[in-house]
C-alpha positions in Angstrom: 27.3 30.5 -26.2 28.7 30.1 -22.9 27.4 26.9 -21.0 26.2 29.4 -17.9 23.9 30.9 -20.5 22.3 27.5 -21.6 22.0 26.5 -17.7 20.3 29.9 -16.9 18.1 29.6 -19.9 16.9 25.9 -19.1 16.3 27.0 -15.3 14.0 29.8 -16.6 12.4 27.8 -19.0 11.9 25.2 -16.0 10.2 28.1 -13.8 8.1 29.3 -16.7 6.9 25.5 -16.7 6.5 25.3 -13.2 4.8 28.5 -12.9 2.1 26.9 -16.0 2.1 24.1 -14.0 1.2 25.6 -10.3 -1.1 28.5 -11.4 -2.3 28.5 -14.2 -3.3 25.0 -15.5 -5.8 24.5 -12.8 -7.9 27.6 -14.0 -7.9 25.5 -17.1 -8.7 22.6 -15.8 -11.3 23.4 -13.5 -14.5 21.9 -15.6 -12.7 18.6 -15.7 -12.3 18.1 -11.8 -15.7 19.5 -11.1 -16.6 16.9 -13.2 -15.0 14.1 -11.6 -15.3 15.3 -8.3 -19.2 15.4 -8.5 -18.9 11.4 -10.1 -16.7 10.7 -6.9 -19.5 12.2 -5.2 -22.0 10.4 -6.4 -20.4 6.8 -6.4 -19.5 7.6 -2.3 -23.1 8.1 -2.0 -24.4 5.2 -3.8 -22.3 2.8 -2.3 -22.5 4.5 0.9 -18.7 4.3 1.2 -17.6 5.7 4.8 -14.3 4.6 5.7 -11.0 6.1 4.5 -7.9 5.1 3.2 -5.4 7.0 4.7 -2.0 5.1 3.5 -1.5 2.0 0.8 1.4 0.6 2.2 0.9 -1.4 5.6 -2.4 -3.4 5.8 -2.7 -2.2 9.7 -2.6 1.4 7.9 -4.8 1.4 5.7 -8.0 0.9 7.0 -7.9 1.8 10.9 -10.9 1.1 12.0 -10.7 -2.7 10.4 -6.6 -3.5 11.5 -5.8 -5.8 13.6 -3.9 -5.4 16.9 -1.0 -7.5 16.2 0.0 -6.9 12.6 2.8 -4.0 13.4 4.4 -6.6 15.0 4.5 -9.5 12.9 7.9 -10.2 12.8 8.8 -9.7 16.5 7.6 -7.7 19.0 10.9 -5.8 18.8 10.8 -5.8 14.9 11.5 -2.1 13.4 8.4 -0.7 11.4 9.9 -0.9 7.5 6.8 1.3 6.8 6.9 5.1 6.9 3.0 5.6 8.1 3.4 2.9 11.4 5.2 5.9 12.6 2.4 8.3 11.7 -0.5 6.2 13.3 -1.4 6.4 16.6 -2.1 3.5 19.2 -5.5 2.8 19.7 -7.0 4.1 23.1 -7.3 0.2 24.2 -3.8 -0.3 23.8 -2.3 3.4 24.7 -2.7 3.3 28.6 -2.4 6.8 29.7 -4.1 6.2 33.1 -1.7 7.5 35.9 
């Protein structure tokens, strides 16, 4: 057997996986994560949870309406953001002056 002919049969064998995967696995599935959706539901609710957590990386990310002004930068004021979502997150209106 030529090794083309054991690389095309893994990559279909791959897609055939990956098709499972994508489509039809969540028909399967469905029960389960209505399930645990309506538990998220109802813990949200009971603990009256309201704020979200948009990224787990940065502690000035995660929570946006509880960071602090002052923790992008505290290195230096010139430091470079080592974290992906500073880059993603807005300036809050106090500090973004767009008055002309």
């Amino acid at each position: 057997m030529r090794r083309s002919s054991i690389y095309l049969g893994f990559s279909l064998s791959c897609l055939v996986a990956l098709g499972f995967l994508c489509f039809i696995y969540p028909h399967l599935s469905a029960e389960q994560y209505d399930r645990v959706l309506a538990e998220q539901k109802r813990v949200v609710r009971d603990l009256q949870l309201t704020d979200l957590c948009l990224f787990s990386e940065a502690r000035y990310t995660r929570n946006l309406s509880q960071a602090d002004w002052h923790a992008p930068f505290q290195d230096n004021p010139m430091a470079f953001d080592t974290f992906p979502s500073g880059s993603l997150v807005r300036p809050t209106v106090l500090l973004a002056d767009d008055t002309p």
